[in-house]
MDTraj code that builds the backbone (N, CA, C; nanometers):
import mdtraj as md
import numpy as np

residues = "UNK UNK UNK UNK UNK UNK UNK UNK UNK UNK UNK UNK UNK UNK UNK UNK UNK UNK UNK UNK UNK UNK UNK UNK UNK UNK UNK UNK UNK UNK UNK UNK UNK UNK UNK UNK UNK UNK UNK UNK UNK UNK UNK UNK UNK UNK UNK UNK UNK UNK UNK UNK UNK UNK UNK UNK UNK UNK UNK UNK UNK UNK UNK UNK UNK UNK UNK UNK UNK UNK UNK UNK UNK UNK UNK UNK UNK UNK UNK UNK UNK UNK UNK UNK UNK UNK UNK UNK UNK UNK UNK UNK UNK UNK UNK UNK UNK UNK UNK UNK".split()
xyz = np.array([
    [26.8174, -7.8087, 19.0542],
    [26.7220, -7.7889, 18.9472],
    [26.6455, -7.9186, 18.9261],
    [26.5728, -7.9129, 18.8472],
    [26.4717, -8.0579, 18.8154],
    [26.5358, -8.1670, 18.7543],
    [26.6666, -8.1395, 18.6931],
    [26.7544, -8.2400, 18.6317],
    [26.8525, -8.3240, 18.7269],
    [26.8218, -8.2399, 18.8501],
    [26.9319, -8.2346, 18.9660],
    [27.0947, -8.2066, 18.9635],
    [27.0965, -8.1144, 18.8099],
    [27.1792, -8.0472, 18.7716],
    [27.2393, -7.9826, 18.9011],
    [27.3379, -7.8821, 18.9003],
    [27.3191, -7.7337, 19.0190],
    [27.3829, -7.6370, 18.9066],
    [27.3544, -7.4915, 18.9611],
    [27.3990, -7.3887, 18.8676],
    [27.4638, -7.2778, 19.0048],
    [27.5328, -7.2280, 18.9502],
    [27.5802, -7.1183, 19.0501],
    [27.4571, -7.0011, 19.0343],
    [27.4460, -6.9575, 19.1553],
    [27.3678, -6.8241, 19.1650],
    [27.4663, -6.6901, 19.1636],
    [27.4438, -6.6059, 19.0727],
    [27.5313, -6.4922, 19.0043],
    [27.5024, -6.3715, 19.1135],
    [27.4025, -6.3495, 19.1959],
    [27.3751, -6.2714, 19.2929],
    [27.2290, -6.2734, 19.2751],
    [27.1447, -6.1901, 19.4256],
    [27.0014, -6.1391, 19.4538],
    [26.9475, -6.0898, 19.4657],
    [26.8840, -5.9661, 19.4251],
    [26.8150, -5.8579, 19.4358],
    [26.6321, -5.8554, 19.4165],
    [26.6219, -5.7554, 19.3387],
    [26.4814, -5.6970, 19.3399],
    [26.4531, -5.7151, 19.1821],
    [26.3505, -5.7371, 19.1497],
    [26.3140, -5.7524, 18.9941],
    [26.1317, -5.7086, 19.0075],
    [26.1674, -5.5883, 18.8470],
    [26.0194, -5.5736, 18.8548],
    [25.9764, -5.6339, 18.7296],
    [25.9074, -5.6493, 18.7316],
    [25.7855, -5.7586, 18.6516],
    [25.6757, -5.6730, 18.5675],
    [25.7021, -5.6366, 18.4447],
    [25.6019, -5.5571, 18.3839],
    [25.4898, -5.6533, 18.2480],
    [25.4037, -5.7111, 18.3448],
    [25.2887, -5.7916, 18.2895],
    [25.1807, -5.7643, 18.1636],
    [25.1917, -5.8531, 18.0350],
    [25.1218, -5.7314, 17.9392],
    [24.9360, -5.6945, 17.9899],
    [24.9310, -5.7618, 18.0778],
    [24.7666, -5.7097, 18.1378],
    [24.8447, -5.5041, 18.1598],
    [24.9180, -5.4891, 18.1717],
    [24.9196, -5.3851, 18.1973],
    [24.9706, -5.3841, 18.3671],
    [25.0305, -5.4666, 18.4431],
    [25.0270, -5.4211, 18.6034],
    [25.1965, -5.4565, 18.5852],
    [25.2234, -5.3978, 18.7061],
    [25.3960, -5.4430, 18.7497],
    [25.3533, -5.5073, 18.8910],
    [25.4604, -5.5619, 18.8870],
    [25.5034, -5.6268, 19.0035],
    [25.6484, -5.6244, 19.0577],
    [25.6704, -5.5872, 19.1736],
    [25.8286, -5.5999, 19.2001],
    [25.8301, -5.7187, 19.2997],
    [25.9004, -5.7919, 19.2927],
    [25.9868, -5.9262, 19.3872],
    [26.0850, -5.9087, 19.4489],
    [26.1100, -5.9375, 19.5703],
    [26.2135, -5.9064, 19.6285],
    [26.2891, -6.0650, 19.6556],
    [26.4113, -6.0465, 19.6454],
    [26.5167, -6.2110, 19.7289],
    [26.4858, -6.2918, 19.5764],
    [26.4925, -6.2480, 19.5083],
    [26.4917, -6.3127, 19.3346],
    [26.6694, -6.3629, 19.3422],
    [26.6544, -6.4712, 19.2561],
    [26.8093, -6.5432, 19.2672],
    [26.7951, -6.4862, 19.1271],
    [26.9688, -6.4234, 19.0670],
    [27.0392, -6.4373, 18.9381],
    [27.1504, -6.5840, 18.9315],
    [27.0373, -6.6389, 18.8336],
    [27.1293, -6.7633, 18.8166],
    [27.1003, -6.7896, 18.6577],
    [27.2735, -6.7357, 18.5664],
    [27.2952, -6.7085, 18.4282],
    [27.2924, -6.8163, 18.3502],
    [27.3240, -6.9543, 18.3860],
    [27.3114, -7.0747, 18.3017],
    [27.1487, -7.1325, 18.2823],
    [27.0272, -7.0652, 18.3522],
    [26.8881, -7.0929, 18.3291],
    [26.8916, -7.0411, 18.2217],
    [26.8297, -7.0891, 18.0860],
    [26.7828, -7.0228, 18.0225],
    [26.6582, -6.9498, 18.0140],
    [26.5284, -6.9964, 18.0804],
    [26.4120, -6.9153, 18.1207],
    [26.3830, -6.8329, 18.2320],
    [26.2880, -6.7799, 18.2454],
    [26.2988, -6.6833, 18.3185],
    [26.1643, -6.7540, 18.4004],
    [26.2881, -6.8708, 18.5700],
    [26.1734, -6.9239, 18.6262],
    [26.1485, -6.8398, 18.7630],
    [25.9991, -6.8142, 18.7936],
    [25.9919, -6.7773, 18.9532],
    [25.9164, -6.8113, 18.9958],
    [25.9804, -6.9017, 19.1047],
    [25.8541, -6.9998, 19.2428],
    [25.7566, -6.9084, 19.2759],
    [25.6617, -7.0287, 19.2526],
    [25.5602, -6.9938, 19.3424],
    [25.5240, -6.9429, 19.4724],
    [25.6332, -6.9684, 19.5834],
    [25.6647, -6.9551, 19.7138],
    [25.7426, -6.8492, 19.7107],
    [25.8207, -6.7813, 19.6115],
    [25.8225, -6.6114, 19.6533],
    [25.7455, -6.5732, 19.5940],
    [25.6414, -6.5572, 19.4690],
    [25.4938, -6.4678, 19.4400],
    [25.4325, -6.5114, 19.5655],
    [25.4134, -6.5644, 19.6628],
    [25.3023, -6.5744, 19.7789],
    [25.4073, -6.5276, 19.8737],
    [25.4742, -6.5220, 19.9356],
    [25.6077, -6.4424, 20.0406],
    [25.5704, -6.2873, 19.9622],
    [25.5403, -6.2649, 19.8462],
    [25.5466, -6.0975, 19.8001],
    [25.4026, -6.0669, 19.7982],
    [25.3049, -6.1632, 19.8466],
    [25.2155, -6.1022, 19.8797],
    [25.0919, -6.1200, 19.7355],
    [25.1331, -6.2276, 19.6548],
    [25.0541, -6.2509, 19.5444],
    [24.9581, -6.4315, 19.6194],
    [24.8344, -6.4025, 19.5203],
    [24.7715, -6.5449, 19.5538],
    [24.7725, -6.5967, 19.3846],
    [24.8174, -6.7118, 19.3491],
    [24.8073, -6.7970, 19.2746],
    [24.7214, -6.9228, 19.2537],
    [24.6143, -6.9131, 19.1239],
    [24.4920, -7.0061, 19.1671],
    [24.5419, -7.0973, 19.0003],
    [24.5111, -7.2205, 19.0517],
    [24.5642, -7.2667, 18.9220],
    [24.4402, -7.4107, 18.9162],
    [24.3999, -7.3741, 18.8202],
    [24.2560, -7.4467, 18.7932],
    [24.2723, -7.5053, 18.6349],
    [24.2974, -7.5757, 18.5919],
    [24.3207, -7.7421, 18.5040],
    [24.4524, -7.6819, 18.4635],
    [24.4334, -7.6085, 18.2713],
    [24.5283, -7.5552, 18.2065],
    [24.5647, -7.4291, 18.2391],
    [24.4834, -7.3429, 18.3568],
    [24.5129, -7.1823, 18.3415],
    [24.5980, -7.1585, 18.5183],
    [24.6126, -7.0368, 18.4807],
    [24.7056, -6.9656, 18.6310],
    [24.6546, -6.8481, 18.6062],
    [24.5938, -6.8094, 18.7541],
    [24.5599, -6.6813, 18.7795],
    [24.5963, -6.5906, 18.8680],
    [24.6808, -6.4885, 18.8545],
    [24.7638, -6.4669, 18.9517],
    [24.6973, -6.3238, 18.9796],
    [24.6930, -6.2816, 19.1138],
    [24.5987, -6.1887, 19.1810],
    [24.6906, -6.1204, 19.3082],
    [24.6643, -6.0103, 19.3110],
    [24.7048, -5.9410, 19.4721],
    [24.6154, -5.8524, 19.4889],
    [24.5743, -5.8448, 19.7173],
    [24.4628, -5.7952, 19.7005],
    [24.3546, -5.8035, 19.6886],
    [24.2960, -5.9212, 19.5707],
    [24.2196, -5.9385, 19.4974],
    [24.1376, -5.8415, 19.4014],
    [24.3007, -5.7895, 19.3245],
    [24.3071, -5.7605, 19.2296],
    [24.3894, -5.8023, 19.1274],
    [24.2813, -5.8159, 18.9827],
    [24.3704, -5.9276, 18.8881],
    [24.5247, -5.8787, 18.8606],
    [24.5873, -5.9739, 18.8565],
    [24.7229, -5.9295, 18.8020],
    [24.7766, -5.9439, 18.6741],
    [24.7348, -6.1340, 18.6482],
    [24.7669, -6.1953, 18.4981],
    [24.7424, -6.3063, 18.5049],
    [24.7297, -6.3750, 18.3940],
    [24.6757, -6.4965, 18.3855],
    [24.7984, -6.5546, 18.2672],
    [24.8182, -6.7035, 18.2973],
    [24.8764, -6.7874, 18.2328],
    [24.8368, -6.9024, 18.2035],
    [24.8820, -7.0369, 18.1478],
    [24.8456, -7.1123, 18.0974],
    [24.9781, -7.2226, 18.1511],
    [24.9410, -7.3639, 18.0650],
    [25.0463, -7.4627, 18.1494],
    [25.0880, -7.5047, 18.0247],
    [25.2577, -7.4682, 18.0696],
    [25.3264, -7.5350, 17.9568],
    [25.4618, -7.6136, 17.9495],
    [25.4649, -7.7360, 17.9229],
    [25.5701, -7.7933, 17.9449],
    [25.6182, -7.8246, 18.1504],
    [25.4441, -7.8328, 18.1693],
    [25.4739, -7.8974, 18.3320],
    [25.4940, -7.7566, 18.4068],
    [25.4619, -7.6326, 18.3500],
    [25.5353, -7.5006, 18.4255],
    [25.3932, -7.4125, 18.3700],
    [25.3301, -7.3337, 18.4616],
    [25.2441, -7.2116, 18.4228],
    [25.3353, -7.0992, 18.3779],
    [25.3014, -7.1148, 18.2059],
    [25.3687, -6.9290, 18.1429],
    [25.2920, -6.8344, 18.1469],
    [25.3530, -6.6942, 18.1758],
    [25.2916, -6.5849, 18.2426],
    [25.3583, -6.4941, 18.0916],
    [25.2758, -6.4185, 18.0021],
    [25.3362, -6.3160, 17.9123],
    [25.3427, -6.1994, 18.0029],
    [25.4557, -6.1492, 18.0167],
    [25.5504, -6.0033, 18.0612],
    [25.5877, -5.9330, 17.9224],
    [25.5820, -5.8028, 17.9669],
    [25.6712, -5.7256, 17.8303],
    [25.8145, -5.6731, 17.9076],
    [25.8984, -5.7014, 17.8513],
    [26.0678, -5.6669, 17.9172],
    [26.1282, -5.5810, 17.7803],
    [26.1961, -5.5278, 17.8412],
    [26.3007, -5.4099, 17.7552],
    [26.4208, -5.4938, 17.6779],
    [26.4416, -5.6473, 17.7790],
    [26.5288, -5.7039, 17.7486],
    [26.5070, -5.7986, 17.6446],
    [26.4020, -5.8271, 17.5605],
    [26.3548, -5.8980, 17.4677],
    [26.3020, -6.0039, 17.5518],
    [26.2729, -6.0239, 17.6514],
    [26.1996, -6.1690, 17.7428],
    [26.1026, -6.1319, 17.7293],
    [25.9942, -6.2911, 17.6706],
    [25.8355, -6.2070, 17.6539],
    [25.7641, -6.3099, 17.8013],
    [25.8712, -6.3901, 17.8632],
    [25.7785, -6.4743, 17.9645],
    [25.8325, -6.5213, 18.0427],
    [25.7645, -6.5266, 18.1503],
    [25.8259, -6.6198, 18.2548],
    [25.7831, -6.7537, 18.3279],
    [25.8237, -6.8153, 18.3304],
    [25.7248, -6.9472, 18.4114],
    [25.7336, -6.9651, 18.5791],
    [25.6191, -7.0088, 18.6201],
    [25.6624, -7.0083, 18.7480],
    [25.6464, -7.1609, 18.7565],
    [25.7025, -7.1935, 18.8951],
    [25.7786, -7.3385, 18.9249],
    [25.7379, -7.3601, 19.0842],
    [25.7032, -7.4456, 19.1114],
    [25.6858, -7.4645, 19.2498],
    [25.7678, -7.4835, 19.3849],
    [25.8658, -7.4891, 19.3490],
    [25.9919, -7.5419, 19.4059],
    [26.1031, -7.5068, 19.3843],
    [26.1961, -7.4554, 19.4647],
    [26.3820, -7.4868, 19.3617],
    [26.4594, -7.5184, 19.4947],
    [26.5936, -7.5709, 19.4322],
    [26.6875, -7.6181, 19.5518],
    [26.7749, -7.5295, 19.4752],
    [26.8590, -7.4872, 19.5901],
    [26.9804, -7.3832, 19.5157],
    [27.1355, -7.4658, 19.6215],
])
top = md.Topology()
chain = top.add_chain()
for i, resn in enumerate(residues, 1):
    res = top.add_residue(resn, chain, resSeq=i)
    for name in ("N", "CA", "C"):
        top.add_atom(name, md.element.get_by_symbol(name[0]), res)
traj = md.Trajectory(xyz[None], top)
């Protein structure tokens, strides 16, 4: 992690992504790792799933296709993306990097 902490990964699957623009997205090879408290996902699997990410000063624009997907903003060194989840998560950040 960025602290150069490590966390165990809890298992990997598929996660869908329901964006309040209104679009989903599903990810595939997503790590469950329970001691993160946010909900981070690299940049380098949204582009492996086929998304382009344009990130121009404070904003993130995330597109597939070239069709819009969602747009975020920069916060705390990380672009936040608002999602609506069932699970009370209203966001996720994406991150450029991770070591597992």
């Amino acid at each position: 992690m960025g602290n150069k902490d490590a966390a165990m990964v809890a298992g990997r699957g598929v996660v869908e992504i329901n964006f309040t623009s209104g679009k989903k997205l599903t990810l595939n090879n997503v790590l469950h790792v329970p001691d993160i408290r946010k909900n981070l996902v690299s940049a380098s699997l949204m582009c492996k799933n086929g998304l382009k990410i344009v990130l121009e000063g404070n904003n993130c624009i995330v597109s597939k296709n070239d069709i819009f997907v969602e747009n975020g903003y920069s916060c705390d060194g990380m672009y936040k993306l608002s999602v609506n989840n069932k699970d009370d998560v209203n966001s996720l950040y994406i991150v450029d990097s991770f070591d597992v």
